[in-house]
N, C-alpha and C positions, 0 to 999 in steps of 0.2 A: 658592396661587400665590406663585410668589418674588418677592421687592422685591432694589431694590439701595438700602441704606445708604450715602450719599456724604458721608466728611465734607472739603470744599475745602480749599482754600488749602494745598494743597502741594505742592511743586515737585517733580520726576521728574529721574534721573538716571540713564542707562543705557544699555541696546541691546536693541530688539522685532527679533525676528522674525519679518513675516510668515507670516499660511498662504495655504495653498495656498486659488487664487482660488474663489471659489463659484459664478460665472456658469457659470467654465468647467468647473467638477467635474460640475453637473446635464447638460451639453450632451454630456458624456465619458461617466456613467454613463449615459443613454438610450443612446447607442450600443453598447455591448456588445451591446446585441439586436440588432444584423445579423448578427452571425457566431455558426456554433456553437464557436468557437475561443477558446483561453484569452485574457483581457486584461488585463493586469499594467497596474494603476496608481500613481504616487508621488504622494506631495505630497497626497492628500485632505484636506482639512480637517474637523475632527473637529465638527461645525456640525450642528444639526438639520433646516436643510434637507437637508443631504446624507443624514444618517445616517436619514430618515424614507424617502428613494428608496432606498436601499438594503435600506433593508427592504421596499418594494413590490418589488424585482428579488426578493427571496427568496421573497414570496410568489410572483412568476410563475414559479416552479423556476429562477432563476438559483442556480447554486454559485459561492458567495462564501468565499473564505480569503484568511484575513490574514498576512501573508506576517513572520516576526518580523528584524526590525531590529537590530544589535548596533552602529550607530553614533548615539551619544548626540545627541540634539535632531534627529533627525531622525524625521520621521512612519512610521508601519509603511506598508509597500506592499498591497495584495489584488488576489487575482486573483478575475478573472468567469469564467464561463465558462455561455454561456445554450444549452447542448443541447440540453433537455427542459425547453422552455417549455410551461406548465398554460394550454393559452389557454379553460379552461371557467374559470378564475380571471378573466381578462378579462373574460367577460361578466359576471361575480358583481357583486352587488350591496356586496359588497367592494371591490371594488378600484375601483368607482367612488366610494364614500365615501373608501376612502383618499386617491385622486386627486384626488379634490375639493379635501381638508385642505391640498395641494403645489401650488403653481404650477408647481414644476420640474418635473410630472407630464405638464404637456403637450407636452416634446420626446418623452415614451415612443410615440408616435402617428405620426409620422414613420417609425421604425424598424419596429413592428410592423404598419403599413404596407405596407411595402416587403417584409418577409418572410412575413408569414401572410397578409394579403390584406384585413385586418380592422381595425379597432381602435376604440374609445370613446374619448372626448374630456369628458369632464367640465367643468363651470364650475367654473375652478381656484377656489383661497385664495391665502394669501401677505396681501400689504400690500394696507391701508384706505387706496391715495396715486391712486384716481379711476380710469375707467375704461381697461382693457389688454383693447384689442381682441383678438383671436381671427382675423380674418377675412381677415389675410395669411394665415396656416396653412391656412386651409380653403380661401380660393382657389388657393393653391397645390396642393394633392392633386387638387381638382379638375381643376385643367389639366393634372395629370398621369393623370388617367382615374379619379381618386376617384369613388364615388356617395357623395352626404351625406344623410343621412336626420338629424332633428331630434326627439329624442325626444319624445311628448307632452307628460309632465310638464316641459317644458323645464330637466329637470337634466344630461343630456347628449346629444354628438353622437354619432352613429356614422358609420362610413366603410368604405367597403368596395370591392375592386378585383379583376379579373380580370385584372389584369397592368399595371404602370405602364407608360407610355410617355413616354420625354422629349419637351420641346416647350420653346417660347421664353415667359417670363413677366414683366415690368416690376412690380415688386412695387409694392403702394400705397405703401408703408412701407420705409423700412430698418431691419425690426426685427431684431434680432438672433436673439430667441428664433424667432419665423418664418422667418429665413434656416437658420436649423439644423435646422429640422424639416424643411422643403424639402428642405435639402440631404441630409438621412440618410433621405429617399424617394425621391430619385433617382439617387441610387449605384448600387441597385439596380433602375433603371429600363429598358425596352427602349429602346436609342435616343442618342441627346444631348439634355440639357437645359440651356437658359442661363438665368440667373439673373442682369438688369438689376435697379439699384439696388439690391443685396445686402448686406448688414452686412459690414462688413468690421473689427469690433474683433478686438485679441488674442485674444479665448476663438474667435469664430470659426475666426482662422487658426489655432489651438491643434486644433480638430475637425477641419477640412478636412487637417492635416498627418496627424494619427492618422487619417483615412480613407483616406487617400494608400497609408500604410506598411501598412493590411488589404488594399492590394489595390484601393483606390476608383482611379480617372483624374478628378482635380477641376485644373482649369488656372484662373488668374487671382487666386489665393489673396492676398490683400493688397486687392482693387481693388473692386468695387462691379460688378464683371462676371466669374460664374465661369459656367464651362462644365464641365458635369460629363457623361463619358463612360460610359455605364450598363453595369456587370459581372455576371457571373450569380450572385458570392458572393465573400464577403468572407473575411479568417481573421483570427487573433490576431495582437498585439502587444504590445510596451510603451511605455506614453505618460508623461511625466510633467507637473504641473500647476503654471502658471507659479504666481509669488509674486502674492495677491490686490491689484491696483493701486487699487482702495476703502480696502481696510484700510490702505496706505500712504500713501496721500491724508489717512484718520483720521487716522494719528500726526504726520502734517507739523502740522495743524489742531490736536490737541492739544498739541503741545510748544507752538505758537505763544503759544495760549490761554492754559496755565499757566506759563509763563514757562519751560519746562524744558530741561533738555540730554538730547537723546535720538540714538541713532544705531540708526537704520533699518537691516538686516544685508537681504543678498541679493536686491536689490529688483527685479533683472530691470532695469534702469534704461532701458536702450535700449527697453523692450514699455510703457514708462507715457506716452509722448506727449506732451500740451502739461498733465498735469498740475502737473510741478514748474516751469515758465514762471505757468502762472496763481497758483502758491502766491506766486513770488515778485513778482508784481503788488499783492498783499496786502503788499507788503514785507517778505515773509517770506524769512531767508536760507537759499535747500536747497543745500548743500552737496557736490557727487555725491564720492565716495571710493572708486575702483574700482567696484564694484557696489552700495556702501549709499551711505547719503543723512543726514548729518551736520544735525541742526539745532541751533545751538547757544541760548543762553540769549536771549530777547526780553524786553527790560525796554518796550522801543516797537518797534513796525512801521505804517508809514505806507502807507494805500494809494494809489495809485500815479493820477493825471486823464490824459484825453486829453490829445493836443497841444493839443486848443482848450480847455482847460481844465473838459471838462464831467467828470458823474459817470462814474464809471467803471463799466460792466456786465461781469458775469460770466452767461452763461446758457450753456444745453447746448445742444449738438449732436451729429449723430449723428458716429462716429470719421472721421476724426480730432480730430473737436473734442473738447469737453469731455461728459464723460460724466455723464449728471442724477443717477448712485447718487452723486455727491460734492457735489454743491450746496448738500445740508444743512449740511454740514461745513463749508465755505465761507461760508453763511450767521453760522453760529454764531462761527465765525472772527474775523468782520470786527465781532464786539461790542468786543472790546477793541482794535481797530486805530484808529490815526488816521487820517482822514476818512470818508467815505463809497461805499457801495455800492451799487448795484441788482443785486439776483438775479432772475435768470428765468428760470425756469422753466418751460420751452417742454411738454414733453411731458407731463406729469399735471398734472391740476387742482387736486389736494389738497392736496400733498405738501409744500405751504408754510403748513399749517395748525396746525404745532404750535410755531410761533414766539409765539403768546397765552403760552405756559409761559416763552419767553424773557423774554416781556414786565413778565408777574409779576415776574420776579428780576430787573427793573432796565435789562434791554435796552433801547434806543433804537432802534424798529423800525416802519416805516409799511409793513403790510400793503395794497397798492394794491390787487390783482385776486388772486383766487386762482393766478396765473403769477407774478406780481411783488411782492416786498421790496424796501423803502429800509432799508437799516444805517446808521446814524449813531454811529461809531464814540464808545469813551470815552476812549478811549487812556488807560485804567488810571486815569482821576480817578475812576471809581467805579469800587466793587466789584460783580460779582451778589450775590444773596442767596442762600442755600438755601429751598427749595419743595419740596413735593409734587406730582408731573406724573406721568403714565403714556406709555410710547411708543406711540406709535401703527404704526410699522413699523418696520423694520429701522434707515435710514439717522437717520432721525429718533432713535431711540432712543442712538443713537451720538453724535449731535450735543449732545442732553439730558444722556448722561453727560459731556460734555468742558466742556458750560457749569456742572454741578455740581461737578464738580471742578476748576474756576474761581473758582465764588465762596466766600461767605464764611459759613461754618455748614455744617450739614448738610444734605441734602437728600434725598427718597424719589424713590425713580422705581419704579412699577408698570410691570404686563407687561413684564418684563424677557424673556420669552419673545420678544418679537420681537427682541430682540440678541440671544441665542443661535441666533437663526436662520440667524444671518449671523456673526459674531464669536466662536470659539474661544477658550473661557476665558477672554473678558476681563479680568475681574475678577482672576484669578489673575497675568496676564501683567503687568497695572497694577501692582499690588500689588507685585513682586517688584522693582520700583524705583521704588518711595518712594509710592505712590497709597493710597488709605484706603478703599477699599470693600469694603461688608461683604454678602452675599449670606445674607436673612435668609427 
């Protein structure tokens, strides 16, 4: 397995370009299984989450071609087209092991759903950051006339229908990944279905538009109340996939981190929210310039107190608030900031458990509960050290790289596999102005 070699303490100069977002890529490919019509997609990020479903769409007889590009730095396009889907692959004991290895495996369930009448549900993988319920998903198919049957060996679910019918549902949750599988089961539903407390982030309305343009009637796109009007069959499109608002969150956190001058290129600026407002709470300065996001060199950044003078909290919320895939980042952020911080960490229990590897190098950090960090900023009087740590998921592993490339030595970081899960050549992209890691 791969390590990443980090040797710190050098400053960056330059301009990243986003990729294309990964929430919204797994939400995009699951849907090609509605139609048997071609689907042209841009902007995929070249990520192992993505490119692992991609390859389960090939195993079910999707035809996939990559469509070639003749303008430089930008990503190749593919088309889907799922005509002669193998649904004795579904039941294989294949494709349940695949799905398993993918958490993005379980929006495929929604759609094949909706068109075969059928589907398996596997206890995904993904990130070790505490438990991600299931049980929006499956009570939604149900009330749309699902039968759920629970396998013995409780390794997965199955689901089965003799014809959806829309109905009205108040989800428990606004999950995101739940509101989309719902919603790519009831496109294809007999009826009207509403959809009370519904995720309503960018990747969302990025699906609900490209369901729109196949042919879906989805009303309320933006709001936390869709009403989707059920069609007898969808066809093709082309979608393209915003700039990933995580990965640009990253680079604001590490430019801040290593003191660097970075300019963020095509960030979709208007589709990012209250992230560049919370960056600069951190006292970080984001800069908007057209469509990218300038940050220039930070020798101090001061975080920012209430009016009554208390600490100042950063936690997550569902959209429009603050989104938990950046909290890490934020975390790790507010080590070299002046004053103090609390992160919370509302929705996973874990995912604040690999600040003990900040703490080795030097950090000033009071783990309260498994929800909540106290940061106690150094404001550059100390350095981190370099360490040996492993990531433990995705965002975490992102956060570990930007504090080794902070401090002062080198440093290893194991499982680097859970950064490329999410992160497109990091290492290459760092590197290419002025970053020191070596992928050994």
């Amino acid at each position: 397995m791969a390590v990443f070699k980090v040797e710190g303490g050098h400053r960056l100069k330059g301009e990243l370009i986003p990729q294309g977002a990964k929430n919204e890529a797994l939400q995009i490919l699951s849907a090609v299984l509605l139609t048997d019509g071609k689907v042209t997609i841009h902007n995929l990020p070249d990520i192992l989450d993505v490119n692992k479903l991609i390859e389960l769409l090939v195993d079910l007889g999707v035809e996939v071609e990559r469509v070639h590009n003749v303008r430089p730095h930008v990503p190749p396009a593919f088309t889907f087209c799922a005509k002669n889907i193998n649904l004795d692959f579904v039941r294989s004991a294949e494709f349940c092991r695949k799905s398993a290895a993918l958490r993005g495996s379980v929006m495929l369930v929604g759609p094949l759903l909706a068109r075969f009448g059928f589907a398996y549900m596997p206890k995904p993988g993904g990130d070790k950051i505490g438990r991600r319920r299931l049980d929006t998903h499956l009570i939604g198919f149900e009330k749309l006339g699902a039968e759920l049957n629970f396998e013995s060996s409780g390794s997965f679910f199955e689901l089965r229908t003799k014809g959806l019918k829309g109905c009205y549902m108040l989800l428990d949750e606004a999950s995101v990944t739940g509101t989309a599988n719902i919603v790519m089961a009831a496109v294809l539903a007999q009826g009207v279905t509403t959809i009370y407390n519904a995720a309503c982030e960018p990747y969302l309305q990025q699906l609900c538009k490209m369901l729109n343009r196949m042919g879906a009637k989805i009303s309320g796109i933006g709001s936390n109340l869709l009403t989707i009007e059920g069609v007898s069959s969808l066809g093709g499109c082309v979608h393209t996939i915003l700039p990933d608002m995580i990965e640009v969150g990253s680079f604001i956190g590490l430019a801040a981190m290593t003191a660097s001058e970075i300019t963020i290129k095509d960030v979709a600026y208007d589709e990012l929210g209250i992230i560049p407002a919370q960056f600069r709470r951190l006292g970080i300065t984001v800069d908007r310039r057209g469509d990218d996001i300038f940050i220039p060199v930070h020798d101090h950044y001061e975080i920012e107190s209430f009016l009554d003078g208390s600490i100042m909290t950063i936690a997550d919320a569902p959209w429009p608030g603050l989104t938990p895939d950046l909290l890490s980042v934020f975390l790790v952020t507010a080590v070299q900031a002046k004053g103090s911080v609390l992160i919370h960490q509302k929705m996973f229990e874990s995912r604040l458990f690999f600040v003990d590897k900040l703490i080795d190098m030097g950090a000033q950090i009071i783990l309260c509960d498994p929800h909540r960090a106290t940061i106690i900023g150094h404001d550059r009087a100390f350095c981190l050290k370099g360490t040996r740590m492993a990531s433990p998921d995705i965002r975490a592993g992102i956060a570990l790289l930007i504090a080794a490339m902070s401090a002062k030595g080198t440093s290893i970081i194991e499982n680097i596999e859970q950064i490329d899960r999410g992160y497109q050549n990091i290492d290459g992209r760092l590197n290419a102005i002025g970053a020191r890691i070596e992928r050994v």
